[in-house]
Every structure is written in C-alpha cells, then in structure tokens.
C-alpha positions in Angstrom: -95.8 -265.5 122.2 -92.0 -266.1 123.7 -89.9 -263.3 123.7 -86.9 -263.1 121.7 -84.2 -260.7 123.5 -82.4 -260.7 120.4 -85.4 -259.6 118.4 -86.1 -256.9 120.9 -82.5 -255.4 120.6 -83.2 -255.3 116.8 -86.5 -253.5 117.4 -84.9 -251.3 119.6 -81.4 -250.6 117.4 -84.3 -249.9 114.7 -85.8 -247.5 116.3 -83.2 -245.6 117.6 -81.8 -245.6 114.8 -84.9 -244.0 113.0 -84.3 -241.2 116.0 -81.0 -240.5 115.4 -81.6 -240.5 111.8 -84.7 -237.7 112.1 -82.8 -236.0 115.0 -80.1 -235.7 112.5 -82.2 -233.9 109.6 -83.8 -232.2 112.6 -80.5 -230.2 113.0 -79.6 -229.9 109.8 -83.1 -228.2 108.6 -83.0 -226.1 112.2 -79.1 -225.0 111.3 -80.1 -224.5 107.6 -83.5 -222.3 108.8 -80.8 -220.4 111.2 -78.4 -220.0 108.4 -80.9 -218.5 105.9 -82.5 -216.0 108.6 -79.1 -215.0 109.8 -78.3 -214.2 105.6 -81.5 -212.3 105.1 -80.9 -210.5 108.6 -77.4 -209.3 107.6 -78.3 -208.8 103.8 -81.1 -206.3 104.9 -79.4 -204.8 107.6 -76.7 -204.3 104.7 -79.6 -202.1 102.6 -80.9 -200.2 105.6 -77.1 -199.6 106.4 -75.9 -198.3 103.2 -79.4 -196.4 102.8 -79.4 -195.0 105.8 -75.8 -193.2 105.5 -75.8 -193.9 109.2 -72.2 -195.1 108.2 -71.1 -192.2 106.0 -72.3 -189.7 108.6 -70.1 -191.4 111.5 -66.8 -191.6 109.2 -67.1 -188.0 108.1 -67.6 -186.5 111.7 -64.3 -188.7 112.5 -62.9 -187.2 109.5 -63.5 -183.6 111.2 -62.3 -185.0 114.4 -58.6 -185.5 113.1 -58.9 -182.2 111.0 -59.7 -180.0 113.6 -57.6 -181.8 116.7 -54.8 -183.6 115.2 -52.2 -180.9 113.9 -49.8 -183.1 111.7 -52.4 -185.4 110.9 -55.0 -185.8 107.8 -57.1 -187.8 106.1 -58.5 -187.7 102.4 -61.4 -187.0 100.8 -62.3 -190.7 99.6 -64.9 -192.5 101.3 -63.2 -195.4 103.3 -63.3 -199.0 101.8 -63.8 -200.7 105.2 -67.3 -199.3 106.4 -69.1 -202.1 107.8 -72.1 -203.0 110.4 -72.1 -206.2 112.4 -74.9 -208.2 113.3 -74.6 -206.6 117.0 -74.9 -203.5 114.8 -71.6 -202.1 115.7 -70.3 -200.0 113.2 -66.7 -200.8 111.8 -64.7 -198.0 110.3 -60.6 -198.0 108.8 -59.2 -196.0 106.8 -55.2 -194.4 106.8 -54.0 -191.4 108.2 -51.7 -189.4 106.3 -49.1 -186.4 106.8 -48.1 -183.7 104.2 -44.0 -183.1 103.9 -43.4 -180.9 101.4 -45.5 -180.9 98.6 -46.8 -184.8 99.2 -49.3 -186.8 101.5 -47.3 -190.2 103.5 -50.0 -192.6 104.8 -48.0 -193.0 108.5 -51.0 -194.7 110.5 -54.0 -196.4 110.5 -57.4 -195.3 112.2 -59.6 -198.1 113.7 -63.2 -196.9 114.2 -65.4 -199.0 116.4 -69.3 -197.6 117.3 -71.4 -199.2 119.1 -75.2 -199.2 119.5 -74.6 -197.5 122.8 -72.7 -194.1 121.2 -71.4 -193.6 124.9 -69.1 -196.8 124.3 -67.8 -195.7 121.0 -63.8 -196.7 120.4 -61.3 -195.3 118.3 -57.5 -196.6 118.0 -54.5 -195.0 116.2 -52.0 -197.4 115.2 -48.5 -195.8 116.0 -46.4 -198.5 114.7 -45.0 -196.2 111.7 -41.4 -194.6 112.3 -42.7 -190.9 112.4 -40.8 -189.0 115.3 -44.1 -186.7 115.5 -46.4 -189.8 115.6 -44.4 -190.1 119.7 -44.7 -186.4 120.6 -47.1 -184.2 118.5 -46.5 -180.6 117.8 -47.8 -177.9 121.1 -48.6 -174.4 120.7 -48.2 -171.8 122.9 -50.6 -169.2 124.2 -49.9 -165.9 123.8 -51.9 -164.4 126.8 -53.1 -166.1 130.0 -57.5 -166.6 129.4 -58.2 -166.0 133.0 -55.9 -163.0 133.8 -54.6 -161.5 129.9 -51.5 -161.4 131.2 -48.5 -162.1 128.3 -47.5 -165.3 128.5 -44.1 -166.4 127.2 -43.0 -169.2 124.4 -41.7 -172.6 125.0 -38.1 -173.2 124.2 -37.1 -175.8 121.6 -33.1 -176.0 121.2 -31.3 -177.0 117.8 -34.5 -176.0 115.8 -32.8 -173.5 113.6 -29.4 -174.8 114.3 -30.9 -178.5 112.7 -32.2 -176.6 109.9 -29.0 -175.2 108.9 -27.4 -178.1 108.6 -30.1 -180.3 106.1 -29.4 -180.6 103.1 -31.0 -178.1 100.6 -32.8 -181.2 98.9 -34.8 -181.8 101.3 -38.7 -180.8 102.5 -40.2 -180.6 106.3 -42.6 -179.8 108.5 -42.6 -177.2 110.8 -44.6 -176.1 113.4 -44.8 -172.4 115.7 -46.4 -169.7 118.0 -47.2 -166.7 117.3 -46.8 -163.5 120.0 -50.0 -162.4 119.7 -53.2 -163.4 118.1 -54.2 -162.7 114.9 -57.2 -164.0 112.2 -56.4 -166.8 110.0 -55.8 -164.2 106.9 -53.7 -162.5 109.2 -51.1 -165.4 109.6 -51.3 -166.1 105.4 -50.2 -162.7 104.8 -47.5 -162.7 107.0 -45.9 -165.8 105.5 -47.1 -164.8 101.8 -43.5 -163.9 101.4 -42.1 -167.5 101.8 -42.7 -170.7 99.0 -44.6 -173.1 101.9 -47.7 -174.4 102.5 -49.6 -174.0 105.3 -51.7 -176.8 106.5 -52.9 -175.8 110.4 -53.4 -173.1 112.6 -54.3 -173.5 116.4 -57.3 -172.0 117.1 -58.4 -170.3 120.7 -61.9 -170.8 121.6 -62.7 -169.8 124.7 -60.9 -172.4 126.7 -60.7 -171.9 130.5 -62.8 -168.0 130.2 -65.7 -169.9 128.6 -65.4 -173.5 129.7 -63.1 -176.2 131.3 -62.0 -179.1 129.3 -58.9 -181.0 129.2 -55.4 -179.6 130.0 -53.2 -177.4 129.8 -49.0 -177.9 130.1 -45.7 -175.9 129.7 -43.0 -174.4 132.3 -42.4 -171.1 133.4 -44.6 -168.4 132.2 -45.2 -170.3 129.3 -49.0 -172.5 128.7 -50.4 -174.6 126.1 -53.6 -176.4 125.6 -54.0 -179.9 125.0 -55.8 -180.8 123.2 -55.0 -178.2 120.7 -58.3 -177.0 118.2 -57.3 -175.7 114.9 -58.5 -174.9 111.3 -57.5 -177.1 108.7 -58.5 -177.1 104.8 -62.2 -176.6 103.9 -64.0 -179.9 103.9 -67.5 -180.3 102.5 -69.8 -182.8 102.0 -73.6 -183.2 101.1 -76.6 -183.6 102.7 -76.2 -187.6 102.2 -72.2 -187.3 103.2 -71.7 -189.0 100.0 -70.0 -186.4 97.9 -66.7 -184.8 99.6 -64.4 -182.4 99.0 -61.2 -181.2 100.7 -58.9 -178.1 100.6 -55.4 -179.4 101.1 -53.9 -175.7 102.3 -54.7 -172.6 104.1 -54.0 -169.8 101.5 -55.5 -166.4 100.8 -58.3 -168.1 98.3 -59.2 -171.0 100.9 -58.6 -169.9 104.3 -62.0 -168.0 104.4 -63.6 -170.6 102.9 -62.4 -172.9 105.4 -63.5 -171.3 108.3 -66.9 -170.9 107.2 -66.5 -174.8 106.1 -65.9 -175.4 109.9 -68.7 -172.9 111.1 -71.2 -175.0 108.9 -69.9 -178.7 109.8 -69.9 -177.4 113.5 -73.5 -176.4 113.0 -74.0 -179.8 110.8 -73.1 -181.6 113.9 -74.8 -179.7 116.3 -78.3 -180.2 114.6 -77.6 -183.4 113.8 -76.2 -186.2 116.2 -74.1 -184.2 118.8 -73.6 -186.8 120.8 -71.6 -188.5 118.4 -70.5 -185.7 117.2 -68.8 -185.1 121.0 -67.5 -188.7 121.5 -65.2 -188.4 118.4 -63.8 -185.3 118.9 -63.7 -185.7 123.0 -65.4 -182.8 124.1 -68.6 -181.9 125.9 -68.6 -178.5 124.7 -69.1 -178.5 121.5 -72.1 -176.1 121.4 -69.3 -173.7 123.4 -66.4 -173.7 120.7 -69.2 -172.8 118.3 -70.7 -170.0 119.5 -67.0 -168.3 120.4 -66.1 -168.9 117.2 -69.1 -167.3 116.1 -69.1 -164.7 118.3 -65.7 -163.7 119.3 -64.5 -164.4 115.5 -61.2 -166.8 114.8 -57.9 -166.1 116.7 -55.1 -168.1 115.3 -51.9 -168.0 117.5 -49.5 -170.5 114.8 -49.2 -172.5 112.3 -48.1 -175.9 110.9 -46.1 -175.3 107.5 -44.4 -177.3 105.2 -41.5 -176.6 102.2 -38.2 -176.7 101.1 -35.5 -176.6 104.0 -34.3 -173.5 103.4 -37.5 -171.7 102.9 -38.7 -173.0 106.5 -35.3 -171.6 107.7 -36.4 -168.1 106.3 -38.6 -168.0 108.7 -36.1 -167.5 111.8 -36.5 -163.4 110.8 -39.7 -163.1 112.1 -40.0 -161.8 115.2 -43.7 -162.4 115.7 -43.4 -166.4 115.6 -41.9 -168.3 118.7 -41.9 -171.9 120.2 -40.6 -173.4 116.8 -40.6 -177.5 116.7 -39.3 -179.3 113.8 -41.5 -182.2 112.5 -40.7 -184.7 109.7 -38.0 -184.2 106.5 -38.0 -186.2 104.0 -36.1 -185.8 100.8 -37.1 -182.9 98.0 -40.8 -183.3 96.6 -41.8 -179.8 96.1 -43.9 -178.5 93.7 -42.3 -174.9 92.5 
C-alpha cells in the first residue's frame, strides 16, 4: 500500500480535530464542575455565616468601639445591610456613621470594616470626605488632676468659643464639648446641667490611665493634659445573646445614665468572655481587662461632656464655673425638639 501524504494530513487534521474538540468539552465540564463547587462552597459558607452570628458579633463590638472612643460620633441601632464573608473568609462590614446636632442624627461618614481570618490583621477605615469641621480635629478633654502625682492640672484654652456663640443666630442648634475641674460620677454631671434644655450625648471617662496602665498618649501645653484616645460613656446599648436584637439609648439623662453604665459594664464583660482579641483590635487597646476592673472597682469618674441644643441654651452654660476647656463642634440650623 502507497502512501498518500495528502491522505495522511486528513487523518491527522481528523484527529486533532477530535482532540481539540474533547479538550474543548474537557474545559468546559472542568470550568462548569469548578463553577458549581465554588456556588455550593459560598452558598454554605453563606448558612454557617449567617448561623453562626460570627458576623453580628464583629459589627456590634465595632458598634461599642465608636461609642465608647469616638466622642462626636455614633452609629444606630440597625443591623448593617452590608455584612458579608468572602471566600478567603474575610469578613466585610459598612455601615454610616452619624452625629447628633440638636435634636437630629446627620449621617457625616462612612465605616469600612475589613476582618480577616488572621484577627491580628483586622482593618477598619473612616471615610472623612464629608464637610464636618469636627470630622478634621475631634473634640479633647482635659484632665483635672495629674494620675501619677494628683497634682491640679489646668484647662486648655479655646478662644472665640463664647464670643462665636453670641453671635449665631438664635435659630440655630450645636454641639458643644467641655471639661470639668474636678471629677465627678456620671449623675453628677446630669444634675448639674439639669437646669439647661440640651442633650447630653458623652462624657469622658478616666480609667486608670497611666496609674494603672500605659497606652496611647497624652497632649496639651502648659499645666494642662489630655488623653488620646479619650474613653467615654455613651447611651446604653444592648443586644442579645445572638447580637440579633439591639437597642440604643440616644442620651445620657437622669433615667438612662445608670442604665448606661451598667450597659457598658456588661458589654465590657460580654467581650471579655467572649472573643477579647477582637474585642481589643477594634477598640485599639491591650488593656481591656484593665479599663474594666477600674471601672468596676474605682466606680465611674466623668470629667465632661459632649452636649447638644439650641444656641442660646449652650451659651447658658458660660455661668458655670465648674466646666472649662470649651470647644465648639457643628451648628446647623434649628431642629429641636422642645
């Protein structure tokens, strides 16, 4: 039998043909197969995510992170719309922070939550794109005695503060913030400004910074010293055992502010039991275990407060002589509730 080149091309374009052709449906049925695993991975991971509360647990312990270390910053009660798990299982967390002015909450940033398997490399980013003046410089507080020696420690000095208020217009709400000269409990501070139509939404807290432990900062000039990052008690907020019912207080008044520091006493505890190490990363300390048992111990000592209300009401507040370091925060115009 001859051979026929020609005839062996055609064998050989018909059988690399058939090749292609099976190496084709090869990759498709190996793609498909990859496709339908990768689904059934993420769909379960899905189930074992939501069951789990894994992500409910990490968005409320940020949640206590901005109410206990952001002063002019909140965030509501709602669960966040945008609580996700990759397939790297990276946890992905948004939801807006807001401010109170007067007698309403503005959304004025966004947090970006980002934890990873390894908790250690755990991100958070605040967008400050919103035109806030206290989104650039946050509100300090000033310590009335020095933790080391006891020694009286003076205020800060912020120019124009009253002199600004005088000139705004009645119809108009802000946000103040101020020391006090000594230290006093929580219920302490709401009697004192009982007198005056405002809200108050933070007070610094001391707890044992510098006597007890060494973390962070400190700043101010002269004889004067503030901590940074500031710790403070904000509105009760309570959750349940599954962090899937919430509730927030939205002020510090004479029916909530005990409330509210038993509410942090128990989400302190909450935490320690639970995943501290998390719990730690979020609100950026390593002495967590510390601030409670002061608090426990030693009992709350507030030294200011961050209010809001009508213009002229904040401005009332000039006649006390036990508040100092006063910063103006945001006005906006006339929302109050009366």
């Amino acid at each position: 039998m001859m051979w026929n080149e020609e005839k062996a091309e055609k064998i050989i374009e018909k059988y690399k043909n058939r090749f292609s052709l099976r190496l084709t449906f090869k990759i498709i049925r190996v793609t498909v197969a990859i496709f339908l695993l990768y689904s059934i991975y993420m769909i379960l991971l899905s189930i074992l995510y939501e069951a789990s509360n894994i992500g409910e647990r990490t968005e409320y312990y940020q949640k206590l992170a901005i109410d206990w270390t952001s002063p002019d910053l909140s965030i509501g009660a709602a669960r966040s719309s945008s609580n996700e798990i990759t397939p790297f299982l990276t946890q992905k967390i948004e939801f807006p922070l807001e401010k109170r002015i007067g007698s309403e909450d503005y959304v004025v940033s966004q947090l970006k939550l980002r934890k990873t398997f390894i908790t250690a490399f755990t991100h958070v980013e605040i967008e400050k794109s919103y035109p806030y003046n206290s989104m650039k410089r946050g509100f300090y507080f000033d310590l009335p005695y020095h933790p080391n020696y006891g020694s009286k420690l003076d205020g800060s000095d912020y120019p124009g503060t009253w002199n600004t208020l005088e000139k705004i217009d009645e119809g108009n709400v802000a946000e103040l913030a101020f020391s006090t000269e000594e230290y006093y409990s929580p219920k302490e501070i709401v009697q004192l400004l009982s007198p005056y139509d405002l809200d108050i939404v933070w007070m610094p807290l001391y707890m044992g910074e510098m006597k007890k432990f060494t973390e962070g900062g400190w700043g101010g000039g002269g004889n004067s010293m503030s901590l940074y990052p500031s710790w403070g008690l904000s509105g009760a907020r309570i959750t349940d055992a599954d962090f899937n019912s919430n509730s927030l207080v939205t002020k510090l008044d004479v029916n909530s502010v005990e409330e509210s520091q038993q509410a942090m006493l128990d989400n302190m505890q909450m935490m320690l039991k639970g995943n501290k190490k998390l719990a730690e990363v979020l609100l950026d300390t390593s002495h967590l275990q510390e601030r409670y048992h002061y608090l426990n111990e030693e009992g709350f000592q507030a030294y200011g407060a961050v209010v809001t209300g009508p213009v002229k009401e904040l401005l009332k507040l000039k006649e006390l002589k036990e508040i100092r370091s006063v910063q103006l925060g945001e006005i906006t115009y006339w929302n109050w509730n009366e």
